[in-house]
C-alpha positions in Angstrom: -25.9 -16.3 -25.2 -23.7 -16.0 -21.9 -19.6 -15.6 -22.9 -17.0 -17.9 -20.6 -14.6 -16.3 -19.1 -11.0 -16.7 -19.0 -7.8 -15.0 -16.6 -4.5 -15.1 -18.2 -1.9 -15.7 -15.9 -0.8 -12.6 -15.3 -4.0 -11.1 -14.5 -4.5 -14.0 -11.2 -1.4 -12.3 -10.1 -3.2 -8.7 -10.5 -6.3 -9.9 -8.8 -4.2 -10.5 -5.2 -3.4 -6.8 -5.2 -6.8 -5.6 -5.8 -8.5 -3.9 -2.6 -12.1 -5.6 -2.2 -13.8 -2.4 -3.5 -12.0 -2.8 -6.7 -12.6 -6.7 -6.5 -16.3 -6.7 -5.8 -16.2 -3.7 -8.9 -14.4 -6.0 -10.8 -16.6 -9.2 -10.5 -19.8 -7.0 -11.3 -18.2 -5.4 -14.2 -17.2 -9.8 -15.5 -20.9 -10.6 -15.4 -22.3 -7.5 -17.3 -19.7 -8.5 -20.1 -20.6 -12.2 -20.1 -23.9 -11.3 -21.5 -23.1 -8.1 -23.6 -19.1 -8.3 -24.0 -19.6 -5.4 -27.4 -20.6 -3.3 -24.3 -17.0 -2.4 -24.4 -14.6 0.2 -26.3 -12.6 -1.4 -29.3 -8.9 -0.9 -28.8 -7.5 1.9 -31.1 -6.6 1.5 -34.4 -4.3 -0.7 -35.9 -4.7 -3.3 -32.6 -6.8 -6.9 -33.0 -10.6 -5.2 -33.7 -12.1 -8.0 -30.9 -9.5 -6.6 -28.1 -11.4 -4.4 -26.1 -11.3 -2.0 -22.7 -13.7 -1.1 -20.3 -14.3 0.8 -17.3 -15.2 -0.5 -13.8 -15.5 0.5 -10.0 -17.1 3.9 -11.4 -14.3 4.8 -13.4 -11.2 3.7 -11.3 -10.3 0.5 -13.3 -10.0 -0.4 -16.3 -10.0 -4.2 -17.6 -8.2 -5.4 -21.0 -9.8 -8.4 -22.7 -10.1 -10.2 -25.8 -13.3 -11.5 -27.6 -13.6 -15.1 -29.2 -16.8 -14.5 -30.8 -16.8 -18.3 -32.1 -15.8 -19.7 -29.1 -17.9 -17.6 -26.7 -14.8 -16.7 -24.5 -13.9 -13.5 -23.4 -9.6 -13.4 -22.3 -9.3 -11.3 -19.9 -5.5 -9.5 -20.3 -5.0 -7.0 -18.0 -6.0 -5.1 -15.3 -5.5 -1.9 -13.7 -7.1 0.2 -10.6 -6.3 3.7 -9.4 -8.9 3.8 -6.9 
């Protein structure tokens, strides 16, 4: 079962920023998840149980998403690199 993927609005403005390290990091990090998006840390307690974080670009960015189990979509929310 392979997850679609989905940008919120804010998140196409974070991807301009992004050097292409961090891009190409990023990208690798969205097809990992698209098969195996548990692969991922469950937000702390007392947040939504399917939004999730997890690392990319070896540590130096960290992507925010939600999971729609039923719909197969994974929302990405946020984005941040300190690379």
């Amino acid at each position: 079962m392979s997850y679609q993927v989905q940008f919120d609005g804010n998140v196409l403005l974070q991807l301009r920023g992004l050097p292409e390290e961090a891009f190409d990091a990023l990208v690798a990090r969205v097809v990992e998840l698209v098969d195996a998006p548990w692969d991922a840390a469950v937000a702390a307690p007392g947040h939504d149980p399917a939004s999730r974080d997890v690392a990319f670009g070896t540590g130096a960015g960290l992507l925010t998403f939600h999971v729609d189990d039923d719909a197969e979509l994974i929302r990405i929310s946020d984005i941040t690199w300190i690379g």
